[in-house]
C-alpha positions as semicolon CSV with decimal commas, in nm:
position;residue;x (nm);y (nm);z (nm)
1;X;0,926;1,586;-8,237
2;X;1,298;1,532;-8,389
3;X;1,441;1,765;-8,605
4;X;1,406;1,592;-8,942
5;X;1,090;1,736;-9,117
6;X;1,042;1,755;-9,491
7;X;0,991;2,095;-9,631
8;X;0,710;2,044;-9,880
9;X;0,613;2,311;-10,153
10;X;0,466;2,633;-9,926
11;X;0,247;2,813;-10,257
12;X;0,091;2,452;-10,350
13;X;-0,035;2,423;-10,003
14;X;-0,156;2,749;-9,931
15;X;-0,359;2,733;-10,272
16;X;-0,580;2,448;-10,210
17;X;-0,623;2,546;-9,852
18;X;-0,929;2,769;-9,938
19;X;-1,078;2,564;-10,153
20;X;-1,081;2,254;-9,927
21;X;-1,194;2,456;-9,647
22;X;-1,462;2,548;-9,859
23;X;-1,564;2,238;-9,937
24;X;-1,558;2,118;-9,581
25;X;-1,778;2,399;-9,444
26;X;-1,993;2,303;-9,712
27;X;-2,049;1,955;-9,599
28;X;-2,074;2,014;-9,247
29;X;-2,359;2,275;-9,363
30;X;-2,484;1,998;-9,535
31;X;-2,524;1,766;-9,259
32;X;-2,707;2,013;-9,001
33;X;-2,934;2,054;-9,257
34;X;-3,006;1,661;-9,336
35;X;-3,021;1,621;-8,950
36;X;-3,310;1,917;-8,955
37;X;-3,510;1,824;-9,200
38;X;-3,454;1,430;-9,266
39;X;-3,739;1,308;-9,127
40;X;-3,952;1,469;-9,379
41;X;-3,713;1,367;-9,688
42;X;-3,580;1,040;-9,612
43;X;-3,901;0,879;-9,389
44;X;-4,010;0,697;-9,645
45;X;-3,724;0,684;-9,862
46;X;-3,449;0,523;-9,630
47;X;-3,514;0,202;-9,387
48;X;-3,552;0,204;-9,009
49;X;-3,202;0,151;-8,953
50;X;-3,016;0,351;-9,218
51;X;-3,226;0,624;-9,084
52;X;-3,105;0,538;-8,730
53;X;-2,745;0,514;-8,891
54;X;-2,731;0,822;-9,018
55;X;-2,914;1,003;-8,682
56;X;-2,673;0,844;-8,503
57;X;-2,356;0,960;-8,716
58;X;-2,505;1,313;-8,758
59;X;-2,522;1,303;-8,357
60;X;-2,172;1,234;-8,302
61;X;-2,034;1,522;-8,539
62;X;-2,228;1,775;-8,413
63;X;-2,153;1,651;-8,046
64;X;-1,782;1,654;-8,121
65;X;-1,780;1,962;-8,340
66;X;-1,762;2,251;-8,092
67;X;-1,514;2,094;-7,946
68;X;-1,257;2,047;-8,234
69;X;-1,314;2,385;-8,315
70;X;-1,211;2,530;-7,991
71;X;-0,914;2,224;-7,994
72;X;-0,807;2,382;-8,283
73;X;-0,816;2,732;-8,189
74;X;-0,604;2,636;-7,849
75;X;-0,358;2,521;-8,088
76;X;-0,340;2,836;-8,293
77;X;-0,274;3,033;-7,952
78;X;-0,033;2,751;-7,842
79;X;0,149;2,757;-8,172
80;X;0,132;3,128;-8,276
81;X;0,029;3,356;-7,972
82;X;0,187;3,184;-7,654
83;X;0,594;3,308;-7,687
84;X;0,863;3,033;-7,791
85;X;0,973;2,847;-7,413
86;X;0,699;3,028;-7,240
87;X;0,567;2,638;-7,195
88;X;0,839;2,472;-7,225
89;X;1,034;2,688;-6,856
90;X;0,729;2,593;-6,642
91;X;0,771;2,244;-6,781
92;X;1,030;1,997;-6,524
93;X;1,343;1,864;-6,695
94;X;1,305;1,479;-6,581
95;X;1,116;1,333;-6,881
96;X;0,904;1,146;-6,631
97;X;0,802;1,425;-6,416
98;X;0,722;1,612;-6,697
99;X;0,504;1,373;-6,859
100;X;0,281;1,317;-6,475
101;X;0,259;1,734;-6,520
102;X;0,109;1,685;-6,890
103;X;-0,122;1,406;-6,816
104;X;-0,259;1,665;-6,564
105;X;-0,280;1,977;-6,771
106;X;-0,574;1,831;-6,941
107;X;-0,755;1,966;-6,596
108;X;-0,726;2,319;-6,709
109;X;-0,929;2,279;-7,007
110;X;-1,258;2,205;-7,021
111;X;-1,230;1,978;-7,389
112;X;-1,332;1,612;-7,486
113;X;-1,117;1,355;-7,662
114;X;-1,211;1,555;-7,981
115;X;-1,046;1,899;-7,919
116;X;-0,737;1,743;-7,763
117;X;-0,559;1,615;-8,070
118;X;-0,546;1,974;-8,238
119;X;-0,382;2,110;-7,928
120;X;-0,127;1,786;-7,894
121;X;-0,054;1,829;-8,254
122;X;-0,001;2,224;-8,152
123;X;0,239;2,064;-7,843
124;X;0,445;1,842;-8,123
125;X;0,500;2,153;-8,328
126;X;0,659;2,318;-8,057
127;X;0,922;2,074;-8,007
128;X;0,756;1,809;-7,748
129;X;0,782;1,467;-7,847
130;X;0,534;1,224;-7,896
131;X;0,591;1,040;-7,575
132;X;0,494;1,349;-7,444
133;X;0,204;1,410;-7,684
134;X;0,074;1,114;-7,610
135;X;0,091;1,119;-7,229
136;X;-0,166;1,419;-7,253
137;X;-0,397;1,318;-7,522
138;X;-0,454;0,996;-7,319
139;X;-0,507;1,168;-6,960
140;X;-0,680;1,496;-7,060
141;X;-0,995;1,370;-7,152
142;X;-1,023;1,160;-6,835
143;X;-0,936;1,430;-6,629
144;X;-1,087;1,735;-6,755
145;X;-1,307;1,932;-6,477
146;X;-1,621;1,884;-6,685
147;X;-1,528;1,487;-6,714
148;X;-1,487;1,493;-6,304
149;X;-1,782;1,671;-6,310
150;X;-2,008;1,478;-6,494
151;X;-1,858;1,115;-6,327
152;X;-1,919;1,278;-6,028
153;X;-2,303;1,361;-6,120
154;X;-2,382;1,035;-6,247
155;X;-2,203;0,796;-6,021
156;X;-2,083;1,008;-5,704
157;X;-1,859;0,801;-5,493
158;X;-1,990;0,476;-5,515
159;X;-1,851;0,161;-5,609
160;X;-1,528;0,383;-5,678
161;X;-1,612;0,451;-6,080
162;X;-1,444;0,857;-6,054
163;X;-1,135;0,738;-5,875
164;X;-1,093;0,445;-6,072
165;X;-1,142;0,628;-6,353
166;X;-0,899;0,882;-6,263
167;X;-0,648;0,678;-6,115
168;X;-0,668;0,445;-6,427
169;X;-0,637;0,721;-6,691
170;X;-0,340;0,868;-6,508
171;X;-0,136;0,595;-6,491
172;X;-0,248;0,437;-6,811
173;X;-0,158;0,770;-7,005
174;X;0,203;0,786;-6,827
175;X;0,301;0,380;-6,873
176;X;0,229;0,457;-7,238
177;X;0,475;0,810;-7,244
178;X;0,709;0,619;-7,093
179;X;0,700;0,308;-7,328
180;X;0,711;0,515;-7,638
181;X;0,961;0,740;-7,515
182;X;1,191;0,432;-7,570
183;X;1,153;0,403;-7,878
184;X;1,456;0,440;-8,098
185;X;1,314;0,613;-8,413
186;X;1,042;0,898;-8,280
187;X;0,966;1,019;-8,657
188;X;0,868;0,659;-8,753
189;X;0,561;0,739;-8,477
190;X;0,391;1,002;-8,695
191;X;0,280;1,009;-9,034
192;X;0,479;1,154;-9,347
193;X;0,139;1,406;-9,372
194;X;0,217;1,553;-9,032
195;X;0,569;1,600;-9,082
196;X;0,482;1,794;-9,400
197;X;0,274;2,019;-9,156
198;X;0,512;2,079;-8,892
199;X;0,751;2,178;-9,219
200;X;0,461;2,412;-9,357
201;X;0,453;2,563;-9,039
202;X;0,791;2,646;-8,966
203;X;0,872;2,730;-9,343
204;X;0,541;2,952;-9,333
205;X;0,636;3,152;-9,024
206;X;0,837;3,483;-9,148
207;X;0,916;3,817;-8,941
208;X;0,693;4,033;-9,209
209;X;0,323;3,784;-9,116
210;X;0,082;3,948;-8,861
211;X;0,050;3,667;-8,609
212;X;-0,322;3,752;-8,703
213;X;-0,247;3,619;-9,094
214;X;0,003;3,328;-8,934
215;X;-0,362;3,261;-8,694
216;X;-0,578;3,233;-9,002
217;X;-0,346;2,976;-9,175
218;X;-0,285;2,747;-8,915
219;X;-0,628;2,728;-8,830
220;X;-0,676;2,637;-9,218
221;X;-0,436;2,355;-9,192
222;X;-0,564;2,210;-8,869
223;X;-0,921;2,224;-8,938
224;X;-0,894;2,087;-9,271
225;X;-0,631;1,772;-9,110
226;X;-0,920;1,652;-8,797
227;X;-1,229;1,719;-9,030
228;X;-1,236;1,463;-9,251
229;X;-1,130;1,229;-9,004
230;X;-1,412;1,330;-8,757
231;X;-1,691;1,285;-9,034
232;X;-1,572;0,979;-9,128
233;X;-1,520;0,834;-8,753
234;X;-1,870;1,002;-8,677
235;X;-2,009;0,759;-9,000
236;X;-1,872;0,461;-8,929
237;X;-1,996;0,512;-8,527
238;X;-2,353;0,543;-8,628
239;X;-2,358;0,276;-8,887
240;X;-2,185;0,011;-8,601
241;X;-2,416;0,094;-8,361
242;X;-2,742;-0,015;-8,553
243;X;-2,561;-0,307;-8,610
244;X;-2,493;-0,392;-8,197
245;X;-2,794;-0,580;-8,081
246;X;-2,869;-0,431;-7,690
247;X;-3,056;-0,731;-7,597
248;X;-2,753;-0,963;-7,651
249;X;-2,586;-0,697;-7,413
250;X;-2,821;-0,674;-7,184
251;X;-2,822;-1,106;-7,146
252;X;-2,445;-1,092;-7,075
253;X;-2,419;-0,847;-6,843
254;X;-2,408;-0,949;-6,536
255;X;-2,097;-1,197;-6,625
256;X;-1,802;-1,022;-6,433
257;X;-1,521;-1,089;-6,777
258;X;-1,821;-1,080;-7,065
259;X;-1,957;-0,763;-6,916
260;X;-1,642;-0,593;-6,874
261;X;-1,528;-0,702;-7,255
262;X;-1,871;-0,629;-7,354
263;X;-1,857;-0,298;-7,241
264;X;-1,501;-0,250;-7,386
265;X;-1,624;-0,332;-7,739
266;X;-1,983;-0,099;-7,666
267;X;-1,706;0,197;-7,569
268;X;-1,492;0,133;-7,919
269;X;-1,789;0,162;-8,092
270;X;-2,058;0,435;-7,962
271;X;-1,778;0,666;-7,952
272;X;-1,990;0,940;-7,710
273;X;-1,786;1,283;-7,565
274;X;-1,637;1,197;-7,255
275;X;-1,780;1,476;-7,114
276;X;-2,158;1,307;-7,148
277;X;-2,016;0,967;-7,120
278;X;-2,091;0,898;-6,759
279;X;-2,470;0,903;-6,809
280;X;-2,474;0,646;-7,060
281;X;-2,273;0,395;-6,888
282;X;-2,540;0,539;-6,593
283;X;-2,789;0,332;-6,801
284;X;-2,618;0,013;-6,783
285;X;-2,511;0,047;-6,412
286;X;-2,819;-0,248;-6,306
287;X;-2,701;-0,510;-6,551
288;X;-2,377;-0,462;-6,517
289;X;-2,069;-0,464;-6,278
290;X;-1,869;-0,209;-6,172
291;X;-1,577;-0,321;-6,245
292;X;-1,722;-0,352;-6,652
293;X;-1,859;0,037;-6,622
294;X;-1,494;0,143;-6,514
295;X;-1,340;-0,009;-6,839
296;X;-1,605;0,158;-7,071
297;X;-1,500;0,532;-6,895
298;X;-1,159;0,484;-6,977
299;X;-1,178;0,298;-7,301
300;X;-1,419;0,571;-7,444
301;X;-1,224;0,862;-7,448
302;X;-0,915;0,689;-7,577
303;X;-0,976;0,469;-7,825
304;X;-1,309;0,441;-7,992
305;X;-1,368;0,464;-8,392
306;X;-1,367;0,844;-8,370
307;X;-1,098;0,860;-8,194
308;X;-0,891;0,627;-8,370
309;X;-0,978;0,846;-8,697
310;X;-0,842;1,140;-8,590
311;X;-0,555;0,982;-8,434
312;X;-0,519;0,910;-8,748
313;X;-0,397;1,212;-8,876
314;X;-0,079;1,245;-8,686
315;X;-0,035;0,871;-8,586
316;X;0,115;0,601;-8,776
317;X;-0,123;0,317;-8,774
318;X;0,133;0,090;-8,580
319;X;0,097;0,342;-8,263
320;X;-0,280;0,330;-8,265
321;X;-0,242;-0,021;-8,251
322;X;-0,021;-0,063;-8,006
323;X;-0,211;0,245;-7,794
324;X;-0,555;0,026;-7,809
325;X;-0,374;-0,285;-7,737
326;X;-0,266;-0,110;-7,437
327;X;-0,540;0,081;-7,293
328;X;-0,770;-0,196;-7,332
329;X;-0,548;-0,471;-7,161
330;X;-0,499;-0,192;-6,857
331;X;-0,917;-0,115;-6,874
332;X;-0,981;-0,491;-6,844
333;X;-0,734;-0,543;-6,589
334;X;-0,869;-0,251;-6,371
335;X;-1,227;-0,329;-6,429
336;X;-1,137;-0,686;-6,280
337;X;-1,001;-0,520;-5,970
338;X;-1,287;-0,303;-5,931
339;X;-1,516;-0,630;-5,959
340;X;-1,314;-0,792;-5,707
341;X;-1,285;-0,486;-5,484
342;X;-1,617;-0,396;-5,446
């Protein structure tokens, strides 16, 4: 991040943060309790598919939701526990070399797609840019031990799906660092809302707070920035995937470009944990190629409608187009490689 950040009114903030955090826990309450005890209330009331819609949506929150929370409580430690340039000394000076060591840090901590944007938006209030920022969030959910793990699990070694995955999220997740660190106007890469924050933050941070108070707070303000955007990504997940017909799928699957668009598109849209996401591309591995499985694991955890939505939050919408553009020319290209390879 640059040093221009807006310092927007501190008491207005901190008043409403209770309330909305209120209001969040409420809803999230809310939908555990629709997802115990819908099929008795809405069986008759709702049709085949909204009631698939909504399982579906309800599915995706609560899968993500453990792991924003513990995203978001990395990034209080990162931002208020871990001492200013205690990250920044072990970190190399050549912008490139540092970028290869954060697209690998993402192997020390066992989080999906989900929990990585609180802890990147943690990095950006430090002081790393978004070149930097981004190099991480793309690589750390790829190659996260419980990713490798799972990859591993489902596919082992064959037809190279965990190195290609691996190899294709690192150096998919350091081309785009080192595109964006070109660019000439870093602030225009984030949104005026997350500038405001990284104000709040540094205007809210005085000698007299108890790093236990400072704690509290800026796990208000991150929670209540990823949590609308992860119930709305989780809604609009479910309700496109009653709307994706598997038999058309299934009948274009063994095409070596349809099947690795098609699977592309499925990864935008399911929007699964990358740490599960293995063993549902598992169940597409005998009607369709390789090369088309590859491009869904790395797709997935980068850009799907979840994804995008919390993205969202500290993104300008130009970036996440220009991310998705990216990742999913580089996911087709590798999946044809893989076809041809293997």
């Amino acid at each position: 991040m640059t040093q221009t950040r807006p310092a927007p009114p501190r008491q207005r903030t901190r008043g409403r943060a209770a309330p909305w955090l209120v209001v969040g826990v409420a809803g999230v309450v809310a939908l555990f309790a629709i997802d115990a005890f819908a099929p008795a209330l809405f069986a008759d009331a709702l049709p085949t598919r909204a009631q698939d819609g909504l399982t579906l949506a309800i599915s995706v929150l609560i899968e993500s939701l453990p792991f924003v929370v513990l995203g978001v409580l990395l990034s209080v430690v990162v931002q208020v526990w871990v001492p200013p340039g205690m990250i920044e000394r072990w970190m190399p000076r050549r912008a490139w070399a540092r970028r290869a060591v954060l697209s690998l840090l993402g192997m020390l901590m066992p989080v999906c797609e989900c929990g990585n944007v609180p802890f990147a938006r943690g990095l950006m209030m430090r002081g790393f840019s978004v070149s930097d920022t981004l190099t991480f969030l793309v690589a750390a959910p790829i190659v996260n031990p419980i990713v490798i793990l799972t990859t591993h699990a489902a596919f082992g070694w064959s037809d190279g799906v965990l190195v290609a995955r691996l190899a294709g999220g690192f150096l998919v997740a350091n081309l785009l660092g080192w595109l964006y660190s070109r660019h000439p106007d870093p602030d225009a890469l984030v949104t005026d809302r997350f500038r405001q924050t990284c104000a709040l933050s540094l205007d809210g941070t005085s000698a007299s707070a108890t790093r236990t108070r400072r704690s509290l707070a800026q796990f208000v303000v991150e929670l209540r920035a990823v949590m609308p955007a992860l119930v709305i990504g989780s809604g609009i997940a479910g309700a496109v995937q009653v709307l994706v017909p598997r038999q058309t799928l299934l009948a274009i699957g063994s095409d070596p470009a349809l099947s690795i668009a098609t699977m592309i598109v499925l990864a935008m849209v399911v929007s699964i944990c990358s740490n599960v996401d293995a063993f549902f591309a598992l169940s597409f591995a005998s009607a369709f190629t390789p090369g088309s499985l590859v491009a869904f694991l790395l797709v997935g955890p980068i850009a799907d409608v979840k994804m995008l939505a919390l993205l969202r939050t500290t993104f300008s919408t130009r970036v996440l187009v220009g991310v998705t553009a990216i990742v999913v020319a580089a996911a087709f290209a590798l999946g044809t490689v893989v076809n041809l390879l293997v």
